[in-house]
DRENLUMDREN-48400 format. One record per residue (C-alpha): y, z, x; residue number from 1; chain. Coordinates in steps of 0.2 Angstrom, whole numbers, plus 5000, padded with zeros to 4 digits. Example, Ala and Ser with C-alpha at 12.3 -4.5 7.8 and 13.67 -1.06 7.14 Angstrom:
<drenvos>
{{4978, 5039, 5062}, 1, A},
{{4995, 5036, 5068}, 2, A},
</drenvos>
This chain:
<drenvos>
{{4805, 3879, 5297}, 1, A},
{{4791, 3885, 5291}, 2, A},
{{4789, 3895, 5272}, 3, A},
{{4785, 3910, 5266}, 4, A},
{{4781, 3909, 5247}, 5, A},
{{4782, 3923, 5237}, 6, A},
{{4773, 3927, 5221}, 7, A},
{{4779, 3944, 5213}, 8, A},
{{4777, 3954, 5197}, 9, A},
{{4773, 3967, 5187}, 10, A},
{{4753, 3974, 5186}, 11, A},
{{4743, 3964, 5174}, 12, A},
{{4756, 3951, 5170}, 13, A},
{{4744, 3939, 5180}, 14, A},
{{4749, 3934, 5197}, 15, A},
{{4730, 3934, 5203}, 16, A},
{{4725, 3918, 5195}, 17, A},
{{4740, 3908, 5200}, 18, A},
{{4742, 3916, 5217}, 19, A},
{{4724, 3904, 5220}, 20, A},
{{4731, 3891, 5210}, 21, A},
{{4745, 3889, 5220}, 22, A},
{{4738, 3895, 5237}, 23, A},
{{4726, 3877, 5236}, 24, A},
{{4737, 3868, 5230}, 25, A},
{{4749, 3871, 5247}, 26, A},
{{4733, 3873, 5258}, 27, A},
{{4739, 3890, 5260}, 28, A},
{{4732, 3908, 5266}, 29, A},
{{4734, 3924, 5256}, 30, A},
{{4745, 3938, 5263}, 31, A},
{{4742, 3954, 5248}, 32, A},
{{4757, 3965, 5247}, 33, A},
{{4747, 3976, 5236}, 34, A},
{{4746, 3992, 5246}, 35, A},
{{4731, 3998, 5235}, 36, A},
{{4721, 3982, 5238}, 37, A},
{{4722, 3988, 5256}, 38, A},
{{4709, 4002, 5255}, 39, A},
{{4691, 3994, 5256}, 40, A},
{{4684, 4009, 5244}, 41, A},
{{4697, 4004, 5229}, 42, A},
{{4690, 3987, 5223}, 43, A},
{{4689, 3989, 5205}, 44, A},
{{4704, 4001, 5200}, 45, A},
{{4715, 3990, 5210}, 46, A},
{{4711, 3973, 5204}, 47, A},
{{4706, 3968, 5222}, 48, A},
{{4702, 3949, 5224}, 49, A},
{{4682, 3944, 5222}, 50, A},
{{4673, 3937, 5234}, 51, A},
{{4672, 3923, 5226}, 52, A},
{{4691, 3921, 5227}, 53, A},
{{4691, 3926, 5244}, 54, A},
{{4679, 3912, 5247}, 55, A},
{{4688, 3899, 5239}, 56, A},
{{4707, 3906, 5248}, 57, A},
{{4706, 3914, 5265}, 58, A},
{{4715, 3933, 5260}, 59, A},
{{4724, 3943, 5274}, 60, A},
{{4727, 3962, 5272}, 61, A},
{{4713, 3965, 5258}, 62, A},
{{4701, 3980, 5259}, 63, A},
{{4704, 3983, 5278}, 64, A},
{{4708, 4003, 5278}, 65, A},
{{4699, 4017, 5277}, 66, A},
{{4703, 4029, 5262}, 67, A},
{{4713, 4043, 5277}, 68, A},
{{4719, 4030, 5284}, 69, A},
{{4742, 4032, 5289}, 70, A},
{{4750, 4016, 5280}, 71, A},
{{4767, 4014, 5279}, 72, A},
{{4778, 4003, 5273}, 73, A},
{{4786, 3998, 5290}, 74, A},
{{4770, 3997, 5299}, 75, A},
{{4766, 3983, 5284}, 76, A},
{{4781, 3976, 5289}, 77, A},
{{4777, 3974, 5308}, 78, A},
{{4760, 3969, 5305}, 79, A},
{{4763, 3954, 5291}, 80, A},
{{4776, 3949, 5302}, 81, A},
{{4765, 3946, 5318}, 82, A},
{{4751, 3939, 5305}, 83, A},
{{4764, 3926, 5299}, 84, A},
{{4768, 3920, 5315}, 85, A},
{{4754, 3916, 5319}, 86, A},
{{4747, 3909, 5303}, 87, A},
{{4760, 3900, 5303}, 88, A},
{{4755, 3890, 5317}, 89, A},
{{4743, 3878, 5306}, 90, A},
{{4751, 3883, 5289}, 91, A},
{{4766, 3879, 5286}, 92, A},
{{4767, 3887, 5269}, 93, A},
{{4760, 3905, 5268}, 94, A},
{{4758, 3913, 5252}, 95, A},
{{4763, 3932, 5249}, 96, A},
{{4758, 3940, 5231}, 97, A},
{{4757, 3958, 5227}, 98, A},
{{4766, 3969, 5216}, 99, A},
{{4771, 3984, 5226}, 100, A},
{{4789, 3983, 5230}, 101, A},
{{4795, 3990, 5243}, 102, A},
{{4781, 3981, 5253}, 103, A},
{{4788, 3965, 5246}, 104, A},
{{4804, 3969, 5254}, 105, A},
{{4798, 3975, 5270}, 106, A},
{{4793, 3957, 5274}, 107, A},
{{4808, 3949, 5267}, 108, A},
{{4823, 3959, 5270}, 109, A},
{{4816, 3974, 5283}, 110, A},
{{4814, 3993, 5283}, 111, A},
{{4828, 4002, 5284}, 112, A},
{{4831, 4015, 5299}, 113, A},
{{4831, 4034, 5295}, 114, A},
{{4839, 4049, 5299}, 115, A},
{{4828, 4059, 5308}, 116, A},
{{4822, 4075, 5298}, 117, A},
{{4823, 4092, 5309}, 118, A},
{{4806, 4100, 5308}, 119, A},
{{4814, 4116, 5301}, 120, A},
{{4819, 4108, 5284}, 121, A},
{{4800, 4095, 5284}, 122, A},
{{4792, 4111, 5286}, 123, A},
{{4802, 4121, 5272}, 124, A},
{{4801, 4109, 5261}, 125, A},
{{4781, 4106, 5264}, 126, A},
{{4779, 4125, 5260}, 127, A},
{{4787, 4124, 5244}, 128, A},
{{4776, 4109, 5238}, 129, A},
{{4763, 4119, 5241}, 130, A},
{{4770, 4132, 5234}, 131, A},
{{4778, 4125, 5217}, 132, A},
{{4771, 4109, 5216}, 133, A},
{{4781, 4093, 5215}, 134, A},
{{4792, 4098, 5200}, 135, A},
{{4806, 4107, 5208}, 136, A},
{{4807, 4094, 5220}, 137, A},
{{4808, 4080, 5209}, 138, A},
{{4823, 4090, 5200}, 139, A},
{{4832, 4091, 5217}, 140, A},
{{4830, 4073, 5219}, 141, A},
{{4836, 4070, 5203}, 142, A},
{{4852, 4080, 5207}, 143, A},
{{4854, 4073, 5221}, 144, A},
{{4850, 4055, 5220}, 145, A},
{{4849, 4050, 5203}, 146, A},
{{4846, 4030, 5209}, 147, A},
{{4834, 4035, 5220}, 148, A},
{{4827, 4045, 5207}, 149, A},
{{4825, 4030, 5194}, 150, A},
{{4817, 4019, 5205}, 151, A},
{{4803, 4030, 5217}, 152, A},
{{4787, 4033, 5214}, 153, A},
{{4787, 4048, 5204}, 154, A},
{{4769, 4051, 5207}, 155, A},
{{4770, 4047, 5224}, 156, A},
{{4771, 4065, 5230}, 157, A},
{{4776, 4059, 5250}, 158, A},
{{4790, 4046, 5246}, 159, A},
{{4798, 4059, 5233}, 160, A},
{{4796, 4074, 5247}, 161, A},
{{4804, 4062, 5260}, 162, A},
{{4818, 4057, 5249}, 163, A},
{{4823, 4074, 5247}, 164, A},
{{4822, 4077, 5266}, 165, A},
{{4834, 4066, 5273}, 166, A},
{{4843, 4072, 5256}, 167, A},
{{4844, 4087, 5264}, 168, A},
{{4848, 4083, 5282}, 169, A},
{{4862, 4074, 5278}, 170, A},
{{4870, 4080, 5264}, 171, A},
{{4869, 4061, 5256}, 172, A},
{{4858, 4052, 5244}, 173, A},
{{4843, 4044, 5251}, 174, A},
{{4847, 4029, 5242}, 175, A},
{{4866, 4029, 5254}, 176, A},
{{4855, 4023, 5268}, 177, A},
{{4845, 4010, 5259}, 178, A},
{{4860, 3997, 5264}, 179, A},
{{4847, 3984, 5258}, 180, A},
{{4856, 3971, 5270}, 181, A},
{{4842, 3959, 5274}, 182, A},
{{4837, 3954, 5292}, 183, A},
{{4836, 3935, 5295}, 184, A},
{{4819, 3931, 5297}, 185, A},
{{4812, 3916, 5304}, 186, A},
{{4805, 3906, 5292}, 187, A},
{{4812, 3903, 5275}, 188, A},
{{4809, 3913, 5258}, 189, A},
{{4805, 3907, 5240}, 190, A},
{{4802, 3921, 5230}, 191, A},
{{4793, 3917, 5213}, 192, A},
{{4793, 3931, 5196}, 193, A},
{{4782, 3932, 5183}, 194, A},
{{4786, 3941, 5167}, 195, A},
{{4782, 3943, 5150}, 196, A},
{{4786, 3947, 5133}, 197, A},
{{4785, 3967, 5133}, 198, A},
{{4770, 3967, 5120}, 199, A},
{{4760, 3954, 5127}, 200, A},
{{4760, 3961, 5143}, 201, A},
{{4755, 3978, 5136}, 202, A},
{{4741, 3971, 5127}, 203, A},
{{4738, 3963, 5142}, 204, A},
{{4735, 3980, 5156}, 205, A},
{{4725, 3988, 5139}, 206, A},
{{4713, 3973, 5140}, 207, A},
{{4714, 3976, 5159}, 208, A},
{{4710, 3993, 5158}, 209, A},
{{4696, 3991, 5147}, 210, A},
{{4688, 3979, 5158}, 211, A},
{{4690, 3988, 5173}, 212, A},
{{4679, 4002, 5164}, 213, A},
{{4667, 3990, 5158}, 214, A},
{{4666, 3984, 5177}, 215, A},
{{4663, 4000, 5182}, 216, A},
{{4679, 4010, 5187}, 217, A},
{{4671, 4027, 5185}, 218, A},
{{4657, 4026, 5194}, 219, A},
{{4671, 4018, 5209}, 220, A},
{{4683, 4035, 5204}, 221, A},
{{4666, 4045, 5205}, 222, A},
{{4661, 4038, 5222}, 223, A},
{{4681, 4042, 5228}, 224, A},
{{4681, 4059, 5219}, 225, A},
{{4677, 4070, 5236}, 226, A},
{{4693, 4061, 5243}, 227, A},
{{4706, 4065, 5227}, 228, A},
{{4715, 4076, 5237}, 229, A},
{{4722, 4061, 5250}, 230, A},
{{4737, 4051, 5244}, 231, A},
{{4728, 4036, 5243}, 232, A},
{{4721, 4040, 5228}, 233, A},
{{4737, 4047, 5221}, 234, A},
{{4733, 4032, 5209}, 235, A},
{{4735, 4024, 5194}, 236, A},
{{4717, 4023, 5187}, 237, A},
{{4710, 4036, 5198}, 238, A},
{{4721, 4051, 5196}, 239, A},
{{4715, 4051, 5177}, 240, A},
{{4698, 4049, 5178}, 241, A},
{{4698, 4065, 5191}, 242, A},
{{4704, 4073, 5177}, 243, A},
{{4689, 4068, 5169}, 244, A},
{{4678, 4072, 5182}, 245, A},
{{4684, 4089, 5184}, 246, A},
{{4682, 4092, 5166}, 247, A},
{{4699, 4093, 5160}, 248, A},
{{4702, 4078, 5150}, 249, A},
{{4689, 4068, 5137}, 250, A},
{{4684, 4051, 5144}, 251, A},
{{4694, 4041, 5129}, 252, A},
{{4708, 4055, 5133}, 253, A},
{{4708, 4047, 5152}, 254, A},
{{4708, 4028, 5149}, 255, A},
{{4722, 4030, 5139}, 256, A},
{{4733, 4040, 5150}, 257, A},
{{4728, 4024, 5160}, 258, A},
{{4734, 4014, 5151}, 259, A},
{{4749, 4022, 5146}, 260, A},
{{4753, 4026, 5166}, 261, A},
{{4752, 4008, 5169}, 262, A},
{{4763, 4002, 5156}, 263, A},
{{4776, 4016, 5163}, 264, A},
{{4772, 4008, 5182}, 265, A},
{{4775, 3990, 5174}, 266, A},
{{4791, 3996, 5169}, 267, A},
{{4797, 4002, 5188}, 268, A},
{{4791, 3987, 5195}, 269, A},
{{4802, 3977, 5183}, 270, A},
{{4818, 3988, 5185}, 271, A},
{{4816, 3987, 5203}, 272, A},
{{4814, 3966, 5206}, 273, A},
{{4827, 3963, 5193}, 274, A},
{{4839, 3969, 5206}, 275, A},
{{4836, 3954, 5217}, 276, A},
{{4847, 3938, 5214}, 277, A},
{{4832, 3929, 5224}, 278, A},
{{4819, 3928, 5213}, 279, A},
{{4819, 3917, 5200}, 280, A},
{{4807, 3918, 5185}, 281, A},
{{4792, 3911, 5176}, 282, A},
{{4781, 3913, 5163}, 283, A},
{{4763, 3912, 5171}, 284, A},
{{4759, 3897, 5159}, 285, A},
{{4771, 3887, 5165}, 286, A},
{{4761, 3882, 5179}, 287, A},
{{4769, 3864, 5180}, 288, A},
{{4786, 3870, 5181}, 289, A},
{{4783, 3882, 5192}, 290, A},
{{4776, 3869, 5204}, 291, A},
{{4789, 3857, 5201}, 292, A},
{{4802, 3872, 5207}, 293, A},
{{4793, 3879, 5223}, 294, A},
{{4790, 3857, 5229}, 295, A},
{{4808, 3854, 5227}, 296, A},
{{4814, 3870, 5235}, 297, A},
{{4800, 3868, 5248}, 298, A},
{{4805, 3849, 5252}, 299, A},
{{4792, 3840, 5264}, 300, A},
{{4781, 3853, 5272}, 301, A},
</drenvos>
């Protein structure tokens, strides 16, 4: 049976590098679960692969939507999954790295199915983001899914608003539906975690962020800035620098609300993949080990 290897962690704690490392050593394809890295315009901000790592590694699902492009979480899910199928064909070991989560899970354990939300109460509750904002809203869910609430997206303004829909169509936490009981999948899973220590990765995304800027991540949110409206730039790295552009913020004032935002997104990613008994975890540097561990529990492929 064929192997899907996952590589998984929080932003900046370097799964980039060792996603190529590992990627030639297994003759491997990369499948990104990044659902930034998706959008061709955000190259910089989102850390995407280079071209010459592209050139080195074939990359799948990189820079391939347009900025108003419709994505989803279970249209990723049906789309890596027809990929796999057929990269598997003449790999048997595919590599999946990326660090947004719920993507992550889409290909390992499936989406979920919803309740269906009447248009009376999508429309109502539409009006009152635009109305209120996204405060209000985020109190609600916070009442009335306190796990969901730990765990979303807080800045993602559609997840929160459909959480609080299907709150309010059924009278039930969003997160009662989320059964997380995996669908069996026809190829195995090894799923890999990188962490470290709390300082170290925090001195880590600062050096990140400063980098970015010096690559050039303002003029990139300045080529965006027409487009700040759409979610897909409802973005760490972008948000803050519109706040520049639009002359509310300093420019020192921005790159270390970028900063900080990370760290705080580090932190979710974490809370959420602790949850799952699967993974099992590494330091980046222990490359050695971490080969040692993915050959034994891949056997001969």
């Amino acid at each position: 049976m064929p192997a899907l290897l996952v590589l998984l962690g929080p932003t900046g704690v370097g799964k980039t590098d060792l996603s190529i490392r590992l990627a030639e050593h297994f003759h491997s394809p990369i499948l990104s679960s990044d659902s930034r890295q998706f959008y061709e315009d955000l190259v910089i901000g989102t850390a995407a692969p280079t071209e010459e790592q592209k050139g080195r590694v074939p990359h799948y699902q990189v820079g391939f939507l347009k900025l108003d492009d419709y994505y989803s979480a279970s249209r990723f899910e049906e789309e890596a999954l027809t990929l796999l199928q057929q990269l598997f064909q003449t790999h048997p070991v595919v590599l999946l790295t990326g660090g947004s989560m719920m993507y992550i899970d889409a290909v390992c354990m499936g989406i979920d199915e919803m309740p269906s939300v009447p248009p009376a109460i999508r429309e109502a509750i539409w009006k009152q983001f635009e109305t209120d904002g996204l405060e209000p809203i985020l109190e609600e869910l916070k009442i009335a899914d306190p796990v969901h609430y730990e765990e979303v997206d807080r800045m993602n303004y559609k997840r929160v608003i459909h959480a609080v829909e299907i709150c309010r169509t059924t009278g039930r936490p969003y997160s009662s539906f989320r059964t997380r009981q995996p669908k069996k999948r026809p190829f195995d899973i090894v799923k890999i975690g990188l962490t470290r220590d709390r300082e170290e990765l925090c001195d880590r995304i600062n050096r990140r962020v400063d980098q970015m800027m010096a690559e050039g991540l303002l003029e990139e949110a300045r080529h965006v800035y027409p487009f700040r409206h759409l979610n897909s730039l409802n973005t760490v790295g972008y948000k803050e620098l519109f706040k520049y552009l639009d002359g509310e913020w300093t420019l020192d004032f921005a790159v270390e609300k970028i900063k900080r935002n990370t760290r705080v997104y580090a932190r979710k990613q974490m809370t959420w993949f602790k949850r799952d008994q699967e993974i099992t975890w590494f330091h980046p540097d222990r490359t050695d080990s971490i080969l040692s561990y993915i050959e034994n529990r891949l056997g001969n492929r």
